[in-house]
C-alpha positions as CSV (number, residue, x, y, z in Angstrom):
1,X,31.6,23.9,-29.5
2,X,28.0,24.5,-29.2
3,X,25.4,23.8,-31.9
4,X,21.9,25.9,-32.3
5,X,19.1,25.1,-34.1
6,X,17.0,28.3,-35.3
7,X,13.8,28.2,-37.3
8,X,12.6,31.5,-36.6
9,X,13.6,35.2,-35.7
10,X,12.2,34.7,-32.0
11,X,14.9,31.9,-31.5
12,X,17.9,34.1,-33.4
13,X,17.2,36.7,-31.2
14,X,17.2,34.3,-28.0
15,X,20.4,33.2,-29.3
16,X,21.9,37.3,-29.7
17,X,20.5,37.6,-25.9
18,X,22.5,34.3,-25.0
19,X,25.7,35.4,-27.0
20,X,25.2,39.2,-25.6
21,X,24.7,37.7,-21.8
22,X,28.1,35.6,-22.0
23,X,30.3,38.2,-22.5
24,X,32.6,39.2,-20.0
25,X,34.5,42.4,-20.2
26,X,37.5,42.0,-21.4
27,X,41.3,44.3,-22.0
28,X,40.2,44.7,-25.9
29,X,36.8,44.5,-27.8
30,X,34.3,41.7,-27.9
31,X,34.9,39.7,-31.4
32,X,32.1,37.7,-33.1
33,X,33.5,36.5,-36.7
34,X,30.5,35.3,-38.8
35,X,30.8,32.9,-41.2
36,X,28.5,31.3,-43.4
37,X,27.3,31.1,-47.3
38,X,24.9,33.8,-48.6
39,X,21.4,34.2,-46.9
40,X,22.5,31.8,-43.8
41,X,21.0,34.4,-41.5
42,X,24.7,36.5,-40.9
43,X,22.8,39.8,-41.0
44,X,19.6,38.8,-39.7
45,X,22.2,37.9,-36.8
46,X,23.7,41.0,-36.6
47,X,20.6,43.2,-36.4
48,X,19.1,41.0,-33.7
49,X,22.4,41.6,-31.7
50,X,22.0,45.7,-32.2
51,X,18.3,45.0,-30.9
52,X,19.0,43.4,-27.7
53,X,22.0,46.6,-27.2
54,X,18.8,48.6,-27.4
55,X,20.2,50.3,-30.3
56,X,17.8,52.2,-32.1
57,X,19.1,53.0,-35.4
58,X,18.0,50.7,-38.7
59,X,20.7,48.0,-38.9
60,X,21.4,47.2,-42.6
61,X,24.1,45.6,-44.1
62,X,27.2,46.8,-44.5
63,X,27.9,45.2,-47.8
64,X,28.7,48.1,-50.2
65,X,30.1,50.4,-47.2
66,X,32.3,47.8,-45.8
67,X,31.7,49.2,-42.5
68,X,28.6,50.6,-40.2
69,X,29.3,52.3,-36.7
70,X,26.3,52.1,-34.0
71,X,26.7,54.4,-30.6
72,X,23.7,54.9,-28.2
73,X,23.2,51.1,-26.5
74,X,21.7,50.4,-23.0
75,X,23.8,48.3,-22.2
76,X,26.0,48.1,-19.1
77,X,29.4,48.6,-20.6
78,X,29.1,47.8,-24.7
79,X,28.9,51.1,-26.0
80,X,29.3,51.0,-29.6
81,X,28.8,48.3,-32.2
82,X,31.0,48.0,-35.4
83,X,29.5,45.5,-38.3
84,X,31.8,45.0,-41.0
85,X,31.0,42.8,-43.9
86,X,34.4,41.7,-45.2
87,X,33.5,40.1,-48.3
88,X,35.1,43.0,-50.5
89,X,38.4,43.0,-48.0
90,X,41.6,41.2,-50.1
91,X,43.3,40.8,-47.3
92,X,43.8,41.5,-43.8
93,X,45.8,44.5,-43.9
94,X,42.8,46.6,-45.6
95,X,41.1,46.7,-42.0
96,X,43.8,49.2,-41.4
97,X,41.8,51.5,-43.6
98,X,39.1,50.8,-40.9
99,X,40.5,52.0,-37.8
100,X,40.9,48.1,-37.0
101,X,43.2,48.4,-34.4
102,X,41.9,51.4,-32.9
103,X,38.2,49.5,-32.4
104,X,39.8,46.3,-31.3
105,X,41.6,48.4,-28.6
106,X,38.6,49.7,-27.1
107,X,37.0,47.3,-24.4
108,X,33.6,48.9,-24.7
109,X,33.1,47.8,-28.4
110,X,31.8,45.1,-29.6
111,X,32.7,43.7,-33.2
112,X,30.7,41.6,-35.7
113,X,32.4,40.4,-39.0
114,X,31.4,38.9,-41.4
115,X,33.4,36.2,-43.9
116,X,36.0,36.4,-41.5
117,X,37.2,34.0,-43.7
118,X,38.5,37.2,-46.2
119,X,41.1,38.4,-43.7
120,X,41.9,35.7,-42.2
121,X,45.1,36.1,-39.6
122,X,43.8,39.6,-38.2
123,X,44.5,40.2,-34.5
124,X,41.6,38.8,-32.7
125,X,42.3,40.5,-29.1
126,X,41.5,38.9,-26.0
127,X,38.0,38.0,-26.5
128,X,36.6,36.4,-30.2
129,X,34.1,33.9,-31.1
130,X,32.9,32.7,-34.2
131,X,29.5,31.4,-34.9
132,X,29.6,29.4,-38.5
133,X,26.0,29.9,-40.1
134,X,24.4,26.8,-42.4
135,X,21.3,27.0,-44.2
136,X,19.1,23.7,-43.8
137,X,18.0,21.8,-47.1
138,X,14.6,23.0,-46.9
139,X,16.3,26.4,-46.2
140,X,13.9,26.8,-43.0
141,X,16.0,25.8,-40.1
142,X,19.7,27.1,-39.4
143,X,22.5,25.5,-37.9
144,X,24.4,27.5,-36.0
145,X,27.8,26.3,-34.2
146,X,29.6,28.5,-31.7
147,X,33.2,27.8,-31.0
């Protein structure tokens, strides 16, 4: 395990870079669960990772559409980003809906969910990590742990 501190968006996006950087291709998609209360910097995350893919497009949250679909990255072999916000999800089995196993399939994607914690037990591939998100006291500084 790996802990972060982050007190600003220069050292989030160091962090998407570092995480972005590590990854290794792999037989099925490239999994990061996120976890973390409300307004622990789980978006903020997610939209620093689209950055450094050189994704264009305005990265919002997924919240009330579940899921958002990027395409058009620079990078080497990640080719399409999928951010789903699984807060709404009862279970596992409504990823289905989502073309879950169809995404995690495809080596050139990379995943981001977030409250994993909501469908707990879905098939994780070949290559998931999950970075759990806490809000300081002061709610200035993050803790971030990557296992």
């Amino acid at each position: 395990m790996i802990e972060k501190k982050i007190s600003n968006l220069n050292q989030l996006e160091a962090l998407a870079k570092e995480c972005v950087s590590s990854m290794k291709k792999a037989p099925t998609a490239q999994l990061l669960f996120l976890k973390g209360d409300l307004g622990s910097g789980k978006t903020a995350f997610a939209k620093k990772i689209a950055h450094v893919l050189g994704i264009q497009e305005t990265v919002t949250s997924p919240t009330f559409v579940v899921m958002k679909e990027y395409q058009e990255t620079n990078h080497s072999w990640i080719q399409r980003l999928v951010h789903i916000d699984a807060y709404r999800l009862n279970n596992k089995s409504e990823l289905e809906y989502l073309k879950w196993d169809s995404y995690l399939r495809d080596p050139h994607t990379l995943i981001l969910v977030e409250w994993p914690e909501m469908v707990e037990g879905v098939d994780q591939g070949s290559a998931a990590r999950t970075l759990s998100f806490q809000l300081s006291e002061n709610q200035k500084e993050r803790a971030i742990q990557i296992t």
